[in-house]
N, C-alpha and C positions, 0 to 999 in steps of 0.2 A: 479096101484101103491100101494105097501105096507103100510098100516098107516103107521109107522113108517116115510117110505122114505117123507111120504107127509107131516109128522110135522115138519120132518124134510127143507125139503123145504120150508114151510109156514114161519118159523123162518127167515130163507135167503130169503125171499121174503120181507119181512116185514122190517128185519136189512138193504137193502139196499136201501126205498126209506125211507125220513122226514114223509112222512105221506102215509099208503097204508088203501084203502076202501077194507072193504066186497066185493064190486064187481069187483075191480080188483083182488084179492086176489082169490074169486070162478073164475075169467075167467082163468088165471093162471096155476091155478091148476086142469081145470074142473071138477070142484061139484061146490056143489049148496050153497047157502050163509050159509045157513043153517049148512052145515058142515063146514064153515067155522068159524062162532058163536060157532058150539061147539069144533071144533079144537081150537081154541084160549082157552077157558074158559080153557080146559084140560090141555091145555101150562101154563096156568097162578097157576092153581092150585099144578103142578110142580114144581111152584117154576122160571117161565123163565117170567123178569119181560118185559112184552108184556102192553103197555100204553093203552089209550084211550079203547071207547066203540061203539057196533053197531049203525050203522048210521052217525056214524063222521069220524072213521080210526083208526087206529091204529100206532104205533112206538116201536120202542123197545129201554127199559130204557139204560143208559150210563153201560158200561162196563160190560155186557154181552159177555162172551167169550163162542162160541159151540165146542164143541168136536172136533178133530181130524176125517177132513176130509175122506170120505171112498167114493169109487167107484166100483161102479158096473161094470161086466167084459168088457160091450160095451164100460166104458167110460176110462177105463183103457188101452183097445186096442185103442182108438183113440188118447190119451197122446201116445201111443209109436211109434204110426206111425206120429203123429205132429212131435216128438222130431227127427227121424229117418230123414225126410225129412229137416227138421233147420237145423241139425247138417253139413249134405253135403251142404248147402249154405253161413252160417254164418262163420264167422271169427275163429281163431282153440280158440280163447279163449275163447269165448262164447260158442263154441260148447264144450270147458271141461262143461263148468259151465252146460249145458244142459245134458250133460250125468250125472254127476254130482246129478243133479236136480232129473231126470229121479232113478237115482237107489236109494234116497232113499225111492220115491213114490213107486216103487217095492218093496222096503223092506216091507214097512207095510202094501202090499196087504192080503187081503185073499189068501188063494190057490187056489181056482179057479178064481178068478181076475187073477192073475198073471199067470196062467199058458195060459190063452185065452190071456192075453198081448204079453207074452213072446213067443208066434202060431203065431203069426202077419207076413204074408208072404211078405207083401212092405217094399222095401227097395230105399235106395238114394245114392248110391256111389258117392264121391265126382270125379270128375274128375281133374285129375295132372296139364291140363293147367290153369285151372281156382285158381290154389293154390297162385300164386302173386295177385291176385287181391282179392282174401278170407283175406291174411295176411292183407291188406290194408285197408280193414273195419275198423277193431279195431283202429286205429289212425282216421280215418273219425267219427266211430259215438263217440267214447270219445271226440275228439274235438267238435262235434255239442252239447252232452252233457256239455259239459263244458262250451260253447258260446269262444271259441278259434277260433279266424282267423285260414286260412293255406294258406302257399302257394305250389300251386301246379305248377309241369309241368306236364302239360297237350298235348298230341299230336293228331290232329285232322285226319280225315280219309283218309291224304296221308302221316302223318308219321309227318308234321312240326309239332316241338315243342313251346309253348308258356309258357310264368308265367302268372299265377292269383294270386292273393290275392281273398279269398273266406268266405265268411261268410255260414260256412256248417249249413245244416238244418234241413238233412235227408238223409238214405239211402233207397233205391226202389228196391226190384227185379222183374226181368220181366221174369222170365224164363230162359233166357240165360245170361244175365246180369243184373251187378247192374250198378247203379246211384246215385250218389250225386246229392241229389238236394240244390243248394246256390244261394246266391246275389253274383254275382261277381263286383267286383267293377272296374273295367278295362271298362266294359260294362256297368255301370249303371244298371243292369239289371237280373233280374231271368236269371240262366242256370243251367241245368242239364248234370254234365260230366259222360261218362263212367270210371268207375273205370279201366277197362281192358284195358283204352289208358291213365291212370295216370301215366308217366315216377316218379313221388316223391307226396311226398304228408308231408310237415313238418310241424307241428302245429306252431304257431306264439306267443310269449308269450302277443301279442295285445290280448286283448277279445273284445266282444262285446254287448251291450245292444241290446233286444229286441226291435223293431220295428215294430208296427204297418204293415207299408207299406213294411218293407223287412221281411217279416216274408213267414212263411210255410203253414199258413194261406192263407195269401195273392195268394202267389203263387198257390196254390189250387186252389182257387176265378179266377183268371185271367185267367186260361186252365178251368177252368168248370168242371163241373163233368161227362160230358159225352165227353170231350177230355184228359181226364185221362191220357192216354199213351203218351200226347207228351210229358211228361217229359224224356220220353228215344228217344225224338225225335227234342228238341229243337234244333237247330241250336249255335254254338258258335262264 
């Protein structure tokens, strides 16, 4: 690693915990404390108001702003093959916002960042069926944003339809689909519907407060974390 990149990093290492030691800061980075004591002192003599001393930790003083981000060409092709694969799953609004997002991180590449970005041979084509249930998102996660009930109809795996009232939580994807995960109140109980069997999906001008016990917290807690996937497999 280029000094440069590594003061650079030391700085973002330091701005993102209350308090970093010498030796997290050397494990980190791998060097040795040593260069760590003198990377700081070099920072500080800079003018980058880097707090505390060896042997307690360090902080970085209040309102410190770094420069405009730069990436290097690996991490520049990883942004375009993330945004490539989102774009084909997410909802069309978000996926402007992402393309969006993505060009003007292109714009302020280097030219070889950008040219090794813009080589990036993975691609994600959205698929046509899958476009009613992408539109649908955007009312799903702004509703869970917002803590806005909805009601949905919902059709189970022979076609019958039902209404819920839903306290949305979250959206999931699994590869082939997504999931809402809510409290449904009909059922007292956590469910995870498939988007791709939601006949409507209308937000409700009811909201909701957060709860402890119906939360997505919770919901996590109760499937474990080594039963991950049945939220695309709860039962309704």
């Amino acid at each position: 690693m280029r000094r440069a990149d590594r003061l650079f990093q030391l700085v973002q290492l330091i701005r993102g915990r209350r308090l970093s030691t010498a030796a997290f800061l050397a494990q980190r980075l791998e060097v040795s404390e040593r260069t760590v004591y003198r990377d700081v002192a070099d920072l500080q003599h800079q003018g980058v108001p880097i707090e505390g001393e060896a042997g307690v930790g360090y902080r970085l003083g209040k309102g410190f702003e770094l420069p405009p981000l730069m990436f290097t060409p690996e991490e520049a092709s990883a942004l375009v093959v993330s945004a490539r694969l989102a774009q084909s799953w997410v909802d069309p609004a978000m996926a402007y916002q992402i393309g969006s997002a993505l060009g003007k991180i292109l714009s302020i590449l280097p030219p070889a960042a950008r040219a090794a970005a813009e080589a990036q041979a993975l691609y994600a084509p959205a698929l046509p069926a899958d476009d009613a249930a992408r539109a649908r998102l955007q009312v799903l996660r702004e509703a869970a944003v917002a803590r806005h009930k909805l009601q949905l109809t919902y059709c189970d795996a022979h076609g019958a339809p039902t209404q819920r009232t839903v306290r949305p939580l979250g959206c999931f994807y699994w590869g082939k689909v997504w999931t809402l995960a809510a409290w449904c109140e009909l059922r007292g109980a956590f469910r995870a519907f498939r988007v791709d069997r939601m006949a409507a999906a209308q937000p409700l001008p009811e909201r909701f407060s957060d709860e402890p016990a119906k939360s997505l917290a919770e919901m996590l807690r109760q499937l474990g974390a080594t039963r991950a996937t049945g939220l695309a497999e709860r039962s309704h």
